[in-house]
C-alpha positions as CSV (number, residue, x, y, z in Angstrom):
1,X,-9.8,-54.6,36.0
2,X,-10.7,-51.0,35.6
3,X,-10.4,-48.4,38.5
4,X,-13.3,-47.4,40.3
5,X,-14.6,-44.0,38.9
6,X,-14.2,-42.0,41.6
7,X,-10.2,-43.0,41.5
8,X,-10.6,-41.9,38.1
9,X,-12.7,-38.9,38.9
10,X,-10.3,-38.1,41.5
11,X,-7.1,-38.3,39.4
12,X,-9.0,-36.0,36.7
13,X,-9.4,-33.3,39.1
14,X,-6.1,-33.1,40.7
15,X,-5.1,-32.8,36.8
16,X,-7.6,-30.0,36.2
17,X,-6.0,-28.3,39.7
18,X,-2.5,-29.0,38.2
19,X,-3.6,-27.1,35.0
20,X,-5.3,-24.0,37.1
21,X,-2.3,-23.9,39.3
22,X,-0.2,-23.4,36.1
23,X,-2.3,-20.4,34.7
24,X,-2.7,-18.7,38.1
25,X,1.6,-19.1,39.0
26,X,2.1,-18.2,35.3
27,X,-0.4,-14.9,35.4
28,X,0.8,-14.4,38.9
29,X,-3.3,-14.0,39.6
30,X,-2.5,-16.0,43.2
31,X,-0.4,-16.8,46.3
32,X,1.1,-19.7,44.5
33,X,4.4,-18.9,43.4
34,X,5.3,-18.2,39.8
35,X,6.8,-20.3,37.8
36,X,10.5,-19.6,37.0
37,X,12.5,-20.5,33.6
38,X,13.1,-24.2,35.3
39,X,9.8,-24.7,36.1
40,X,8.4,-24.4,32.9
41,X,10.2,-27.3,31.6
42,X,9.1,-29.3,34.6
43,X,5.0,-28.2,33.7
44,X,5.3,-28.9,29.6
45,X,5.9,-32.7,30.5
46,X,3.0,-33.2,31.7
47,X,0.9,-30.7,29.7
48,X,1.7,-32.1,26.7
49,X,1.0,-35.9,27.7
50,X,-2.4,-34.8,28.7
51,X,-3.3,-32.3,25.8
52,X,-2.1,-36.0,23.5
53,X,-3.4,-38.9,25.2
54,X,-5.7,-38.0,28.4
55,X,-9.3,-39.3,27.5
56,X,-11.2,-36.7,29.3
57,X,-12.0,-33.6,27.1
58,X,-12.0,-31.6,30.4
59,X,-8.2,-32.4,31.2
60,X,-7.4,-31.5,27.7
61,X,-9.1,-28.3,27.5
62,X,-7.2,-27.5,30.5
63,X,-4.2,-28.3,29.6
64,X,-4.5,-26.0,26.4
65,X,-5.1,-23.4,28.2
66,X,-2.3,-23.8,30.5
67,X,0.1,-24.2,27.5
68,X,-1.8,-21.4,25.8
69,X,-0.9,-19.3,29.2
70,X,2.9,-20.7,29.2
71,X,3.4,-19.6,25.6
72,X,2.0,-15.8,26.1
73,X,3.5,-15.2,29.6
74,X,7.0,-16.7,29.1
75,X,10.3,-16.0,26.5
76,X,10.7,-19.8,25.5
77,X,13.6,-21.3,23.8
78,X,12.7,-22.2,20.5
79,X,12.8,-25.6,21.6
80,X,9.5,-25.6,23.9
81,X,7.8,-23.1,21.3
82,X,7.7,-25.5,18.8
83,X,6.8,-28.6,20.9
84,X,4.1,-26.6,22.5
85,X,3.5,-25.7,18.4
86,X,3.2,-29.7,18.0
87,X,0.4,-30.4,20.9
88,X,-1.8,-27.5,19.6
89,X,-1.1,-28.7,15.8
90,X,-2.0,-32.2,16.4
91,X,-5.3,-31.5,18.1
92,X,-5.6,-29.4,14.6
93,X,-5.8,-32.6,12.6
94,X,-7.4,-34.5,15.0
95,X,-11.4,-35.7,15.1
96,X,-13.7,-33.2,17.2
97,X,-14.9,-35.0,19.8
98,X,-16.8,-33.7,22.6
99,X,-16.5,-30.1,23.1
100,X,-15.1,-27.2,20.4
101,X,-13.4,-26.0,23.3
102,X,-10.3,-28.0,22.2
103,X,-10.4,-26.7,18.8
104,X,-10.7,-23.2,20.0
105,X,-8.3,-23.7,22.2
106,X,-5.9,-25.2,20.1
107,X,-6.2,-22.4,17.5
108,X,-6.0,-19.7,19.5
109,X,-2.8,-21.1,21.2
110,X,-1.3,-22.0,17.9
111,X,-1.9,-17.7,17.2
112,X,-0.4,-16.7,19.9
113,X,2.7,-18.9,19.6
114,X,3.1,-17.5,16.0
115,X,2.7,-14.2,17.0
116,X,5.9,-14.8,19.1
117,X,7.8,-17.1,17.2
118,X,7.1,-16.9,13.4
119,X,9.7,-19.7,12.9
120,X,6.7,-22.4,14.3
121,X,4.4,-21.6,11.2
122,X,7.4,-24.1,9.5
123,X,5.1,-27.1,11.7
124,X,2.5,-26.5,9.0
125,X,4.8,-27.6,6.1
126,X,5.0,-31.2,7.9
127,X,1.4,-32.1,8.8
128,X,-1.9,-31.7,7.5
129,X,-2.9,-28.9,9.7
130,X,-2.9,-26.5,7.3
131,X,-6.0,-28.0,5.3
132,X,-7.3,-28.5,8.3
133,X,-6.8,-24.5,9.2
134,X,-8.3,-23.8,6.2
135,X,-11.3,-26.2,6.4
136,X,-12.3,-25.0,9.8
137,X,-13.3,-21.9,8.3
138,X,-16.3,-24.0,6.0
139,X,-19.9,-22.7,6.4
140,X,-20.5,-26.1,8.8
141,X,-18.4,-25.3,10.8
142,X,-19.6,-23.7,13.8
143,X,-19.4,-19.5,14.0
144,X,-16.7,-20.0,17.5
145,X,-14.3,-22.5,15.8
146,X,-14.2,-20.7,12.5
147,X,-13.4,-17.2,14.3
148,X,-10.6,-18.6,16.2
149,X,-9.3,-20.6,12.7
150,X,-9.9,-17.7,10.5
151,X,-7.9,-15.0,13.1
152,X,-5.0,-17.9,13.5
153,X,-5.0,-18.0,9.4
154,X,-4.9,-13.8,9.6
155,X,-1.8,-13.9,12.2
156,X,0.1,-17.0,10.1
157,X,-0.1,-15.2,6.8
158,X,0.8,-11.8,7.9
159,X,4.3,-13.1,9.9
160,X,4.8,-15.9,7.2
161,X,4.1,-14.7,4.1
162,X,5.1,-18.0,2.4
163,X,2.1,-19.6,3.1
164,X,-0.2,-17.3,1.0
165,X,0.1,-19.3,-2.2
166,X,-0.9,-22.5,0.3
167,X,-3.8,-21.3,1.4
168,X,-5.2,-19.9,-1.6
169,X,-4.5,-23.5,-3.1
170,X,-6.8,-24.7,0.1
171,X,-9.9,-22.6,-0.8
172,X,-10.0,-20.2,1.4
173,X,-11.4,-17.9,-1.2
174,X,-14.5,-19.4,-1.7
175,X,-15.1,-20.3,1.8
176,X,-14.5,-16.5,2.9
177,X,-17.3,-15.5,0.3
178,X,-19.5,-18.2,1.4
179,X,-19.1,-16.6,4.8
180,X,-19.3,-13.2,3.8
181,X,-23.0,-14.0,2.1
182,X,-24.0,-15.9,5.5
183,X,-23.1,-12.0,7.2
184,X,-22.1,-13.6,10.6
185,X,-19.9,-10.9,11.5
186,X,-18.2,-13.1,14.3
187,X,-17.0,-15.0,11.5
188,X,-16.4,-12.2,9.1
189,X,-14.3,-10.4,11.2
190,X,-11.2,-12.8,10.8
191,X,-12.1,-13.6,7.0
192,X,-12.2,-10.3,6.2
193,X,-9.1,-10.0,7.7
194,X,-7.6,-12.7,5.8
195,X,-8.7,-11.3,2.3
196,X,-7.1,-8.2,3.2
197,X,-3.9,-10.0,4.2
198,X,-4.2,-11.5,0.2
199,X,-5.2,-8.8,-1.4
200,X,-1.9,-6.5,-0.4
201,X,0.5,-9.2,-1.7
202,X,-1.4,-10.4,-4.5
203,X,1.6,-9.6,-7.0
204,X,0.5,-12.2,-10.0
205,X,-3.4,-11.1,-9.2
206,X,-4.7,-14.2,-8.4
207,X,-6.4,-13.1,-5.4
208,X,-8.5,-10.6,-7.6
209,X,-9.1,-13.4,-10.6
210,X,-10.1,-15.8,-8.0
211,X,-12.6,-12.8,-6.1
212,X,-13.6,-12.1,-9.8
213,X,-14.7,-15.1,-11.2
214,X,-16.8,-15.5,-8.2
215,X,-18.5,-12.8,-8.0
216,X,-16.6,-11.5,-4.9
217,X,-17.4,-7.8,-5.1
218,X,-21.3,-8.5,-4.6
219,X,-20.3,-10.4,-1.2
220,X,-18.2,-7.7,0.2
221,X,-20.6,-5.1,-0.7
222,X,-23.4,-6.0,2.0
223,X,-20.2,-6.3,4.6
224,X,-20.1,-2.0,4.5
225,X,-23.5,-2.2,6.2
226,X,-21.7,-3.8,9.3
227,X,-21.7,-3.1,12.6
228,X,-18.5,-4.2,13.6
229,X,-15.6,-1.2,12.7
230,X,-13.0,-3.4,12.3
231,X,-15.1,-5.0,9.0
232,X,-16.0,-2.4,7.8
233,X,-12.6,-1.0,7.6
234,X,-11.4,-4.4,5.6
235,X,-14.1,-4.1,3.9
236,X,-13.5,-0.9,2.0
237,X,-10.0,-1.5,1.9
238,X,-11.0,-4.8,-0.1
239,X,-13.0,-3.0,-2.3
240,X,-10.6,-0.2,-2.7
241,X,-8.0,-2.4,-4.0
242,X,-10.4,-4.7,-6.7
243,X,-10.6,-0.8,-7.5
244,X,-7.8,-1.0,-9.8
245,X,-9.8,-2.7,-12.3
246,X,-11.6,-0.5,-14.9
247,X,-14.5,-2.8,-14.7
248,X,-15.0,-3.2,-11.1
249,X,-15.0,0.8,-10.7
250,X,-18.0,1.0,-12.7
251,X,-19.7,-1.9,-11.0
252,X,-19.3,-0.6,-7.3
253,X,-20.6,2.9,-8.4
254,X,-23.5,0.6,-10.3
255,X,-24.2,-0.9,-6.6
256,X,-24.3,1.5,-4.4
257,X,-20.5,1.8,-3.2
258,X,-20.3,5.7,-3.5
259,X,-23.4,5.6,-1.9
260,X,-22.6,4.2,1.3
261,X,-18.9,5.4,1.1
262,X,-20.3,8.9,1.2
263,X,-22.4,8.6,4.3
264,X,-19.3,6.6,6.1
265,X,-17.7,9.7,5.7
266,X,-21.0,11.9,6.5
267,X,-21.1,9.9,10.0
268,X,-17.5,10.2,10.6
269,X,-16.4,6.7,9.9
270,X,-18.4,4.8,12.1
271,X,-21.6,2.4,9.9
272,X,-24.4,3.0,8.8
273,X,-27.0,2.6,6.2
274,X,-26.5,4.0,2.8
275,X,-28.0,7.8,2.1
276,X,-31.3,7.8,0.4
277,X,-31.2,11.0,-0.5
278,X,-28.6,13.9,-1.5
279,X,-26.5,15.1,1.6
280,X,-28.6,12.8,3.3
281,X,-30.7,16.1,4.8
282,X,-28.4,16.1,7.7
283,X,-28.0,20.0,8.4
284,X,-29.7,22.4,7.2
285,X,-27.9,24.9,4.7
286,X,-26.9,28.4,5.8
287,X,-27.4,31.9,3.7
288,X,-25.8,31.0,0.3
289,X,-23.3,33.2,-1.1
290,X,-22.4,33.9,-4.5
291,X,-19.2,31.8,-4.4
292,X,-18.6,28.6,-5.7
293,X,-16.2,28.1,-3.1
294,X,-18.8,28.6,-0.5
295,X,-21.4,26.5,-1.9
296,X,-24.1,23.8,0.5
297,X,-21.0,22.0,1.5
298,X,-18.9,25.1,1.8
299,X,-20.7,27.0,3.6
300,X,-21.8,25.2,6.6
301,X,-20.4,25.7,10.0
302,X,-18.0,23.0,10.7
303,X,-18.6,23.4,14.3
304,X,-22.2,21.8,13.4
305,X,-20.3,18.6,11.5
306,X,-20.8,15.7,14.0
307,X,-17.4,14.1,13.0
308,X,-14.4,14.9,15.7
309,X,-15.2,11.6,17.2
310,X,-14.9,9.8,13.9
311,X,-13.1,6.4,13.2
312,X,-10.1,8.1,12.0
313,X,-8.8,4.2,10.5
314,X,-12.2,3.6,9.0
315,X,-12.7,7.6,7.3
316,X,-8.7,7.3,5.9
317,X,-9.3,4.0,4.8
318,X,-12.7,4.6,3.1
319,X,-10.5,8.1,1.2
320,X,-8.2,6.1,-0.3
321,X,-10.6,3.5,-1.7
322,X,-12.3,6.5,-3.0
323,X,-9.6,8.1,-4.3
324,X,-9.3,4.5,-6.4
325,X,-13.1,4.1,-7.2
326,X,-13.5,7.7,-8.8
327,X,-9.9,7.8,-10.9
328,X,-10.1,7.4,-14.8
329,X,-13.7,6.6,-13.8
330,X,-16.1,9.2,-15.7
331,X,-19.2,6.7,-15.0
332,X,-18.2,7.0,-11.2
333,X,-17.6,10.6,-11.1
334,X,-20.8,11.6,-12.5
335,X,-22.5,9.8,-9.7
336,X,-20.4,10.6,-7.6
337,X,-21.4,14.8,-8.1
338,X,-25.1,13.5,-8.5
339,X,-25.0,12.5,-4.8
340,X,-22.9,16.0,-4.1
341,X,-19.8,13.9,-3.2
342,X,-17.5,16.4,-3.4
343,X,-19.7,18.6,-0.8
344,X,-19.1,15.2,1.6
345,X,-15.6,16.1,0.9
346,X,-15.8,19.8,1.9
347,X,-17.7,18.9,5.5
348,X,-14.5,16.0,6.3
349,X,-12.3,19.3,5.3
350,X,-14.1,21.7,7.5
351,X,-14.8,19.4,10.3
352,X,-11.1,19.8,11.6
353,X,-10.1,16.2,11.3
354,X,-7.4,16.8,8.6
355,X,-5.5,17.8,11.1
356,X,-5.6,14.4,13.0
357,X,-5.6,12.4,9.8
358,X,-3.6,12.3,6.8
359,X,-4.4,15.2,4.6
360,X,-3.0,13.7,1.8
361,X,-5.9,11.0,1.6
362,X,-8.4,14.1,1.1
363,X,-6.2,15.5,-1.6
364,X,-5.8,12.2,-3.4
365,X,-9.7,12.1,-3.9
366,X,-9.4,15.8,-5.1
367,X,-7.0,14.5,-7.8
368,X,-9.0,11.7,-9.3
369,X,-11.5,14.1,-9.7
370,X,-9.9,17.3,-10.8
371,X,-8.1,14.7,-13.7
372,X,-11.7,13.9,-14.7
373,X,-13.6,16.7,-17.3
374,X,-16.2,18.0,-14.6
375,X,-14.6,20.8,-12.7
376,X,-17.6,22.9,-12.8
377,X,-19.0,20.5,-10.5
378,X,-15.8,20.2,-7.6
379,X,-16.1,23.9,-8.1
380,X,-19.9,24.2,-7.4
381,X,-19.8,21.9,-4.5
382,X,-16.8,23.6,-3.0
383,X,-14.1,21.4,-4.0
384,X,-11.6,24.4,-4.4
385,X,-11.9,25.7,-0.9
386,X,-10.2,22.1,0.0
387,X,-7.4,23.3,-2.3
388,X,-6.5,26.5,-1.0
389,X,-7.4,25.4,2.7
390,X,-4.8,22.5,2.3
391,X,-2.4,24.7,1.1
392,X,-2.8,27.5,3.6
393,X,-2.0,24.9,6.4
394,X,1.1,23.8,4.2
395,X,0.8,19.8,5.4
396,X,4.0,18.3,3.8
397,X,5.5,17.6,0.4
398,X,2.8,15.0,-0.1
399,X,-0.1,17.4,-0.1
400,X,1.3,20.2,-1.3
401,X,2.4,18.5,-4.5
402,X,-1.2,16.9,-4.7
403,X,-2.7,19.9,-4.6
404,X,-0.4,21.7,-6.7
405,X,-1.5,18.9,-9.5
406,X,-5.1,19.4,-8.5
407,X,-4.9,23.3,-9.4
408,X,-2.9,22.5,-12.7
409,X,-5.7,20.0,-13.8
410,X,-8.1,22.9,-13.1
411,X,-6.2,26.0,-14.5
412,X,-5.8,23.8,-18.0
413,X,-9.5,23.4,-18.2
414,X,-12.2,26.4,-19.3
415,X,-13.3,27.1,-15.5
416,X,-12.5,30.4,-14.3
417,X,-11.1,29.0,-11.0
418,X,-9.1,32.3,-10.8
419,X,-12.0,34.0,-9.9
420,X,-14.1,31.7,-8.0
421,X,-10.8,31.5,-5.4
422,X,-10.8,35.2,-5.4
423,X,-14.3,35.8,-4.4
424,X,-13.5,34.0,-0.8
425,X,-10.7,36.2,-0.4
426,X,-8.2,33.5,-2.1
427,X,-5.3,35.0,-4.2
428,X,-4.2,31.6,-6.0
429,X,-1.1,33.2,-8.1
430,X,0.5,34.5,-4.9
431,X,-0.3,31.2,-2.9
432,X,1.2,29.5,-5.7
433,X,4.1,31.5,-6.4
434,X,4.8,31.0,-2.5
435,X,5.3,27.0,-3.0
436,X,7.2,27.7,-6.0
437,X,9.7,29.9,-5.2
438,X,9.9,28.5,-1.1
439,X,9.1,24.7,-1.7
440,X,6.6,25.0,1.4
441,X,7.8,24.5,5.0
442,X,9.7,21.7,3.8
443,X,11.5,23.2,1.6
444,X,11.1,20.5,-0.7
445,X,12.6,20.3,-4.6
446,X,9.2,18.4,-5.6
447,X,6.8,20.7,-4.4
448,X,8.9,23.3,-6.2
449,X,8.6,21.5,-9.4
450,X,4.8,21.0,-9.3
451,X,4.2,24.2,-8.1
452,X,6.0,25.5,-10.9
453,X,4.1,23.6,-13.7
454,X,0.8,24.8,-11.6
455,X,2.0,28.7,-12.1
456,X,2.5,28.0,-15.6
457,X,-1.0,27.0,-15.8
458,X,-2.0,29.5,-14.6
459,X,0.0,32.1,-17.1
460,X,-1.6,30.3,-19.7
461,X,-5.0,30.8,-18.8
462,X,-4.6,34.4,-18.1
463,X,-3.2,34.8,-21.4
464,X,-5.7,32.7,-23.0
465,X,-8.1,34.5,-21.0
466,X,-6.8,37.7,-21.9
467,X,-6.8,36.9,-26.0
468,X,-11.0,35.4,-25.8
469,X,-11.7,38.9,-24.2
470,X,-9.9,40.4,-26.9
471,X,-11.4,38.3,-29.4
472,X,-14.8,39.3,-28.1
473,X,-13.9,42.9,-27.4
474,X,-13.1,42.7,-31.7
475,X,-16.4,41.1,-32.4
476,X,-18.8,43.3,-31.0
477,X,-16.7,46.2,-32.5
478,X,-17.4,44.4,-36.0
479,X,-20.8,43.8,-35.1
480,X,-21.5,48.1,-34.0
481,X,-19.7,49.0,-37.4
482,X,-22.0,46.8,-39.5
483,X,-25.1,48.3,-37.6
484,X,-23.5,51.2,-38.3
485,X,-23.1,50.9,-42.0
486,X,-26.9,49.4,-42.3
487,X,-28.0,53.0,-40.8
């Protein structure tokens, strides 16, 4: 004979009190006592019998959360972390019935449990929860439960690298890019997340065949239009790294990469749409000068450049994807000076936040480039005065020697960069010689070297220099004496 349901009801509640009792001792949110180390052993009996075998979702849910609570609030023996592991595992491979809540809850406990105890992820090796993981992240799944899988995925591959090669072998590849095209960016967030995780240890480059041959760089492209910082930082960092491929430089500046990269950077690292038109008419130029130092970019008050309360992650991030995109990249480069990139570069310069961020990023972008054949353009759009600028604040070996190589790459080519720093009161030899002789405030042998091979550059031009306007002085001589002999 069944019991009547209000026994039943009444036994349900006292185990839903039990379960709020436990989160309220163990966040010390009431009068009722805490728990102590004893106690907790006393509370995961129970717990875990309900979370396994109580019919009503309600009680389960509750105790979830009341393990969930145990597991963040408490330093457990390795013991209870894995059999707490084992409730929120099982509930993993388990049929959804009734409310997500237990799958959410299950995830997000199994995260923070591997957040605190890596060695739990093993619970993975010995179950099916894994695929499961994995399969929870599928476009029919719905937006909560695939969040909470995809940021448990995020935390268990970045404390157990092992399983990377597991979960590739699961799909989540394709099921991140069919997530990415849907653009719900509760779900995205923890994708994105996960790619990112993939992409920094992809050391056979599987991760970038697998994004390749699917296409992979036309979902993430729509994801730097995002609202959400946080994927739009993995986002470019994504990018930045499927960067390394020759072919997929050309095809992000083909679609509109530089584009939007540039006007992150104009707006300080926080999204946006892409600019429409060159320096996207934000301020207005000031009285031009005849240097090419102090051209549109270089020229502007920096006062008037809304970017001191910039996302410093996303605008560093966004640098160094650049500084990838545009290298060895002539197709990039030349659209990258169409949309007056390196003029973007001058007003993050001037704007003051190189000295909050890492000025090295900036001069990395410099380098790509200065290696590239267009120096008229850096120096038209101002690109030098980030040179000098960077050297007058003397950053570290890092920039110094990256700007050092930047001055070389122009001194070896036919602009007269010389002259263009001396018209804004530059004196590049003497800066120069400074690093070479001193090594900077560092004192460093490297910056030594390179700024070394940048003042031998530099003695070639000037000799170089020297012999055309000798060579031309000769010519015109030749060219009065025959006028003269005609006469």
């Amino acid at each position: 004979m069944a019991p009547p349901a209000t026994f039943v009801s009444s036994l349900d509640d006292a185990c839903l009190q039990f379960c709020a009792n436990v989160v309220s001792s163990a966040n010390k949110t009431s009068n009722t006592p805490a728990l102590s180390r004893v106690d907790v052993d006393v509370v995961l009996a129970p717990l875990q019998q309900w979370v396994q075998h109580h019919p009503s979702t309600d009680v389960k849910t509750g105790a979830l959360m009341a393990l969930w609570t145990v597991a963040v609030q408490f330093q457990l023996t390795d013991a209870q972390a894995a059999d707490i592991a084992g409730c929120f595992v099982n509930e993993l491979t388990g049929e959804m019935v009734g409310p997500e809540d237990v799958w959410i809850r299950a995830c997000n406990g199994f995260n923070a449990l591997c957040c605190r105890y890596p060695s739990v992820a093993g619970i993975l090796q010995e179950t099916e929860s894994l695929d499961a993981l994995v399969g929870l992240t599928a476009l029919d799944s719905s937006p909560s439960v695939s969040k909470a899988a995809s940021n448990c995925l995020a935390v268990l591959l970045t404390t157990s690298p092992e399983f990377h090669e597991q979960v590739l072998e699961r799909g989540i590849i394709s099921s991140s890019l069919a997530q990415f095209r849907k653009g719900d960016e509760a779900i995205v967030e923890g994708l994105i997340g996960v790619l990112r995780i993939l992409l920094l240890d992809d050391r056979d480059g599987r991760v970038k065949r697998e994004l390749q041959e699917q296409n992979g760089i036309s979902a993430l492209l729509p994801l730097l239009q995002a609202t959400n910082e946080a994927i739009l930082e993995h986002a470019i960092a994504c990018l930045g790294v499927l960067a390394e491929s020759p072919e997929a430089r050309v095809e992000l500046s083909d679609h509109g990469y530089l584009e939007t990269s540039l006007k992150i950077l104009s707006d300080g690292g926080n999204s946006a749409s892409p600019v429409t038109e060159t320096r996207a008419g934000r301020l207005p130029p000031l009285p031009q000068t005849d240097s090419r130092t102090s051209s549109k970019a270089g020229s502007r008050r920096a006062s008037q450049i809304p970017l001191l309360s910039s996302n410093l992650d996303v605008v560093q991030t966004t640098l160094v994807s650049l500084a990838t995109v545009l290298l060895e990249c002539p197709h990039a480069q030349t659209r990258f000076y169409d949309l007056e990139g390196a003029a973007v570069l001058v007003d993050v310069y001037q704007s003051g936040m190189t000295g909050q961020l890492s000025s090295a990023q900036l001069a990395s972008v410099c380098l790509s480039l200065c290696e590239g054949e267009d120096h008229a353009s850096f120096l038209d759009q101002g690109g030098l005065e980030i040179l000098t600028g960077l050297l007058h604040m003397d950053g570290g070996e890092a920039v110094s020697v990256l700007v050092c190589q930047c001055l070389e790459h122009l001194l070896n080519g036919s602009e007269p960069v010389v002259e263009c720093a001396a018209s804004n009161h530059t004196d590049v030899r003497s800066l120069v010689r400074h690093f070479a002789n001193k090594g900077g405030s560092t004192q460093s042998t490297e910056v030594k070297a390179a700024a070394s091979k940048t003042l031998k550059a530099l003695e070639r031009k000037t000799l170089a220099d020297a012999q055309r306007q000798t060579e031309s002085y000769d010519a015109k001589i030749k060219r009065l004496s025959a006028l003269v002999d005609t006469l």
